[in-house]
N, C-alpha and C positions, 0 to 999 in steps of 0.2 A: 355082460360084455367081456371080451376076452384082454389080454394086459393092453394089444393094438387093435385097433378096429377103425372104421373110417365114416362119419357123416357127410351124407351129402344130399344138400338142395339146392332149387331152383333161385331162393331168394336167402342169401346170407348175408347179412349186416356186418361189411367187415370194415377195419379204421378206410380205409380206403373207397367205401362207397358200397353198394349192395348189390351182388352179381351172384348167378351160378358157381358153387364151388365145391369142393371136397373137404374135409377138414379130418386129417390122421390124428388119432389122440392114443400117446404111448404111456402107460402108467399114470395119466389122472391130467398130463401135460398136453399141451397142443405141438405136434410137433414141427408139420406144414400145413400152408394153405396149397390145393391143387386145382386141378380142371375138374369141370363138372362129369367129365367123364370116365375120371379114375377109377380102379374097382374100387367098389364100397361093400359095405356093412348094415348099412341101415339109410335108407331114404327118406326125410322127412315131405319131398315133393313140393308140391305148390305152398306149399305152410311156409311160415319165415325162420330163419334161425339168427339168433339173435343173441349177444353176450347176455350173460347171468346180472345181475343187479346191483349195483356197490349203495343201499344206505346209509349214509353218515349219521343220520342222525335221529335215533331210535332210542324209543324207554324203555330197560325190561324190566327194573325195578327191584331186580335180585342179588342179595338177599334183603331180609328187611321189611320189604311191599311185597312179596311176591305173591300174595293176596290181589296183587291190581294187574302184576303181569310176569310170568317167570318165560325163563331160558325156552323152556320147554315148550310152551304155545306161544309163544313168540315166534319161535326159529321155524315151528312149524307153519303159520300163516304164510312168514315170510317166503319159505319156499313153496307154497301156493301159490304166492304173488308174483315170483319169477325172481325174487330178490335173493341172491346168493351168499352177498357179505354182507355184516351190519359191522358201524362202528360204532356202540353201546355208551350213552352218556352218563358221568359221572355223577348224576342225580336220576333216580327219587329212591335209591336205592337207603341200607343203613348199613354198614356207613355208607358215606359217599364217597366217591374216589379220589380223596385228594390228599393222600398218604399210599407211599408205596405198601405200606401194610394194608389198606384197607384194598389197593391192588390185587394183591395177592389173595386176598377173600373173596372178590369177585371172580377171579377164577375159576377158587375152588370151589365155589357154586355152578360156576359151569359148566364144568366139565362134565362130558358122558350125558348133558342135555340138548346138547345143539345140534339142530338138523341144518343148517349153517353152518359158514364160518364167521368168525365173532372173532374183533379185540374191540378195545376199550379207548376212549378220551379219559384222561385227568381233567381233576377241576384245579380252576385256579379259584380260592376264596381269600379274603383277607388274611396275613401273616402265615402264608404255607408256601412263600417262594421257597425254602431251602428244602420243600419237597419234590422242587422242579425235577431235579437232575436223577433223585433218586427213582419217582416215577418215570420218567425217559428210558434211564438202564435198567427198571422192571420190564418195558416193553411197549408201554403205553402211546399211542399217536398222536400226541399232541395234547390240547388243554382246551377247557369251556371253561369260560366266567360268565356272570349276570349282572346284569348294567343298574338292575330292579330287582326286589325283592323277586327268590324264586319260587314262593310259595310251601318251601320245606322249610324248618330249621337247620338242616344237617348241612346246608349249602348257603351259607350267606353273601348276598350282592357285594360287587367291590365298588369304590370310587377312582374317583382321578389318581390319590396319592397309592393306593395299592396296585393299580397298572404301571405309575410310574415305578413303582418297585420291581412288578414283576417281568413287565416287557424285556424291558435289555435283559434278566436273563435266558427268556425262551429266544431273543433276538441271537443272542452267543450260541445258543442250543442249534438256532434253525429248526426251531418247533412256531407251529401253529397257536394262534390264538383262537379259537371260535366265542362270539360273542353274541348275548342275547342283547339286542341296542334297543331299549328303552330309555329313558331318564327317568325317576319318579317323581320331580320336580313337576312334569308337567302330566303324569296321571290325578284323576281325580276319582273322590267315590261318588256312589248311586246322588244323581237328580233327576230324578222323575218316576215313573214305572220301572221297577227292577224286574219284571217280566218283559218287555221289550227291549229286542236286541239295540234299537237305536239309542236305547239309556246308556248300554254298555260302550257301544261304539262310541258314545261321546266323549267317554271316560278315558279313554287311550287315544287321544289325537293324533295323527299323523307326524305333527311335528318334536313328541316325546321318538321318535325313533328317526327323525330326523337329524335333530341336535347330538342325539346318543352317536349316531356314525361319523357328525362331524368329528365330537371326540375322540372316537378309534381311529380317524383318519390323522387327523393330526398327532396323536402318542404314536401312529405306525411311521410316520414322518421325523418325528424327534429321536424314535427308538430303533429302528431298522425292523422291528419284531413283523413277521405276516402276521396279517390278520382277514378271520371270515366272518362275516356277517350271513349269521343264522336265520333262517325263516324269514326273507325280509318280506315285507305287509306294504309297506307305503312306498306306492309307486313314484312319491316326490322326491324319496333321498334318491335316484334313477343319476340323476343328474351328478348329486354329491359323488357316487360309485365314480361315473364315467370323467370324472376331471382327477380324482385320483388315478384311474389309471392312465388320462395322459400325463399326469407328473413321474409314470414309470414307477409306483408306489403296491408294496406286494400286498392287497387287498382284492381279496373274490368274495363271490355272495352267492348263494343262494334262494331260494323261494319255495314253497309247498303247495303240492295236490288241491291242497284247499282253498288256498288263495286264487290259484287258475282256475277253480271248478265255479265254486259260488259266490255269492254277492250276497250284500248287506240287507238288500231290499228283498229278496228270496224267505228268508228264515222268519220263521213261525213267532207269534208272540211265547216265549215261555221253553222254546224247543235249544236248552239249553246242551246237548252235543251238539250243537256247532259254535261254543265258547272253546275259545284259544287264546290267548296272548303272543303277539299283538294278533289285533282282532281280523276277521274279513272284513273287506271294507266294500264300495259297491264296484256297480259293472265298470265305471270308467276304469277304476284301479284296478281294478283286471285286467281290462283291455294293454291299458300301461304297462303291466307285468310282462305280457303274452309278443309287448314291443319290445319288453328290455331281454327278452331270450333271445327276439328274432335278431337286434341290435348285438348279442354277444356281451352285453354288459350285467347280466345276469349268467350265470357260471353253470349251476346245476340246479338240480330239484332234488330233493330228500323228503320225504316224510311227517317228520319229527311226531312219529307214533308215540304217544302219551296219553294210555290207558288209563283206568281208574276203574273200582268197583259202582256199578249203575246209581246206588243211592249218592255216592259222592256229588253226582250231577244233579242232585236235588231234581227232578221232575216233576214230585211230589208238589214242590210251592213255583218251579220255573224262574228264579229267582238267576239271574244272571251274574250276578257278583258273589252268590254263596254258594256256588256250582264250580269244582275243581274244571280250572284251564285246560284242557287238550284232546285232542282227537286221535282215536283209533282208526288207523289209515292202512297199516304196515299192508297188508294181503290185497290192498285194492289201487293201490299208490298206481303201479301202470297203466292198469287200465282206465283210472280216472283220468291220468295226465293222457294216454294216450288219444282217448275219447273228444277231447277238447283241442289238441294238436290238431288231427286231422281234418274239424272241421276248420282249422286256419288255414289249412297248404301247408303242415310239416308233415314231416316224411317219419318212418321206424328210426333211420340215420339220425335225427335232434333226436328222438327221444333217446337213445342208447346212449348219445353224448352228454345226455342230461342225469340220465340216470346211471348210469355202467361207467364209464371213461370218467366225466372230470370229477366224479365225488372219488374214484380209486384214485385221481391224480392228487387230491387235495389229502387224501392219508397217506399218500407216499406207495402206493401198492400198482402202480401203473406195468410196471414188468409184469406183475403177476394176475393181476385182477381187469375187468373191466373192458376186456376186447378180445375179439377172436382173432390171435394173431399167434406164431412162431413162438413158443417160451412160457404162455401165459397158461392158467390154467385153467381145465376143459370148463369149464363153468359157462353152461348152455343153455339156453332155450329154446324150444319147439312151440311157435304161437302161430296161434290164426288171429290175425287183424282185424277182420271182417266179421266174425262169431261176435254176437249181441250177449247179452244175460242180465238178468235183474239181481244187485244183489240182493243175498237174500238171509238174513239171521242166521239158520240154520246150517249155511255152507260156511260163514267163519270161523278159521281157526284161533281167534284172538283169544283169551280165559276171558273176558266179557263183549259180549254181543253189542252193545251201544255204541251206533256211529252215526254221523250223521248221512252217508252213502247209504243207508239202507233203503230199497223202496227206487234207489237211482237204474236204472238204464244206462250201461256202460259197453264199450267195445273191446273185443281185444280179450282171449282166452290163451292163458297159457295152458299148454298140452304136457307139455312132457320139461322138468326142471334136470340138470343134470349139476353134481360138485365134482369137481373132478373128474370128470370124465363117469361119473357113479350117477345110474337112474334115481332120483329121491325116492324113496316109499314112503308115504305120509302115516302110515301106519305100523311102518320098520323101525329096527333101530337107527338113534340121530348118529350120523355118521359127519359132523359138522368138527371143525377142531377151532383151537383156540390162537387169535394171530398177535404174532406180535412186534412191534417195531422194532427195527436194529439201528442205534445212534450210535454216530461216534463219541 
């Protein structure tokens, strides 16, 4: 494409609703929205065009793991999947992000690998608040802490007395919290069959991620600090969310692919990818979830792609509690959530809000990321809704193939990804840059 040129179709998903439009992009920017009958450049027609993807919350694991997942098939799934921007977390990497020095390393592992664009969360772990301010003016978007042990060394969980340390200072900052809300008070280990997913589910109760939100709500009450609650699993804290936000208290949440897709009763004795923390739980809690989006007390949807090498998953014995936590989602995250949306009565408009708009509003990248509007940048999609496909091993860009989607029937094909206004080549150079926050 030349430095201007002009897309235009029938169905564009724009902040404003989805109509016929033209969309001018000058140098990688959007510069208007126009009529559908302007001259153009390129037709996408009956297909949909749809803003590029904001994930917040992705594991690439580099440097360090890069053995379970690097920059480089990462970024490329991701723009398979229609996902344009990741905000990369501060774990399973080595080090892990919670020094502006180990900041600065993550970087320069990325650079020149990203077929995306990529920046980074800080962690918050016990005794590294005076690393707040230095990771903020490296560039970083804000902070993750773990309420429960997070399954590495290099990231240890906080308590009550380390939030009260570090909040009021992200609260001065105007920096994000994201939090994983467990308690480990109330997990327990293996009773019963540890090849049965229902041993595991028993072992993370609903109400260890219950009590965990009470606490973030209440230190976001005492501190002024935002705070978001990651991955949430249990459709009972629903209620706890929705009474913080009528006290006008700066608390969003999110939810995952996985949790909308599957249920507890589903999963195989032993078919340990579909172990995550917190866990899936069944169809009611689903159902729950799929209310607290329609409700708006659920914010967005992310991911939280968290690879690993296939033995990690122990398959070999199915053993649920010796099988690393997390699901490889990143390339299929749309079309999963899209698949299960439509047959509720949502529309392309939820999902763009869910996945594009509020995870870019929640890093602060809303001018630039996450809408096809005036300013922002071209970060495009060309999808057919209606296109079926199974996935299928061989078409994953992940560095390991193990997901529990495999074998699934899904809707929703993206066509054509665009970064800036730039066609992706999956097979080109990554032409993805590295982002980073401006704080006062």
């Amino acid at each position: 494409m030349s430095a201007e040129w002009v897309l235009r179709g029938r169905r564009v998903v724009l902040p404003s609703g989805t109509r016929p439009a033209a969309i001018r992009i000058r140098d990688g920017t959007i510069q208007d929205i126009g009529d559908f009958d302007s001259p153009f450049d390129d037709d996408a027609g009956d297909l949909v065009i749809m803003p590029g993807l904001v994930d917040t919350h992705v594991h690439i694991n580099e440097p360090g793991r890069t053995e379970w997942e690097g920059f480089a098939t990462a970024t490329r799934a991701a723009a398979a999947g229609g996902v344009t921007t990741i905000i990369e977390m501060p774990l399973n990497s080595i080090p892990a992000t919670t020094s502006a020095v180990a900041y600065h390393e993550k970087i320069a592992a990325a650079e020149g690998k990203c077929f995306v664009d990529v920046g980074f969360w800080g962690g918050v772990v016990p005794g590294n608040t005076p690393e707040i301010r230095p990771l903020l003016d490296a560039g970083c978007f804000g902070f993750k802490c773990f309420l429960t042990p997070s399954g590495v060394d290099e990231f240890q969980h906080v308590e009550k007395r380390d939030l009260q340390e570090a909040m009021p200072a992200l609260a001065r900052a105007g920096a994000v919290l994201l939090a994983h809300a467990e308690l480990p008070e109330f997990l327990a280990s293996a009773s019963g069959d540890a090849r049965k997913y229902a041993t595991y589910l028993a072992s993370r109760p609903p109400a260890s991620e219950n009590f965990a939100i009470e606490l973030l709500v209440r230190l976001c009450r005492d501190t002024g600090c935002r705070v978001h609650i990651v991955h949430l699993s249990s459709a009972e804290a629903l209620g706890i969310l929705q009474s913080a936000r009528a006290q006008g208290l700066p608390v969003t949440v999110e939810t995952c692919p996985h949790y909308l897709v599957f249920t507890s009763e589903e999963i195989p004795e032993g078919s340990t990818e579909f172990k995550c923390a917190p866990p899936i739980r069944d169809s009611a809690n689903r159902e729950a979830l799929w209310q607290g989006l329609r409700d708006g007390v659920i914010d967005l949807i992310a991911t939280d792609h968290s690879p690993c090498p296939p033995e990690m998953k122990r398959k070999d014995t199915g053993d649920f509690f010796a099988a690393w936590g997390g699901i490889a989602s990143l390339q299929v995250g749309f079309p999963a959530v899209w698949t299960e949306a439509r047959e509720r009565g949502f529309q392309l408009d939820d999902v763009a809000r869910w996945m594009a708009s509020a995870p870019a509003r929640l890093a602060g990248l809303s001018k630039r990321k996450g809408a096809i509007a005036p300013g922002c940048d071209a970060d495009i999609l060309i999808v057919d809704p209606d296109e079926e496909f199974t996935v299928k091993r061989e078409a994953i860009h992940h560095r390991h193939k193990l997901t529990p989607y495999t074998g699934r029937k899904l809707r929703g094909v993206v066509k054509k990804t665009y970064l800036r206004g730039r066609l992706l080549q999956l097979d080109g150079a990554p032409p993805g840059s590295i982002l980073r926050q401006t704080w006062k």
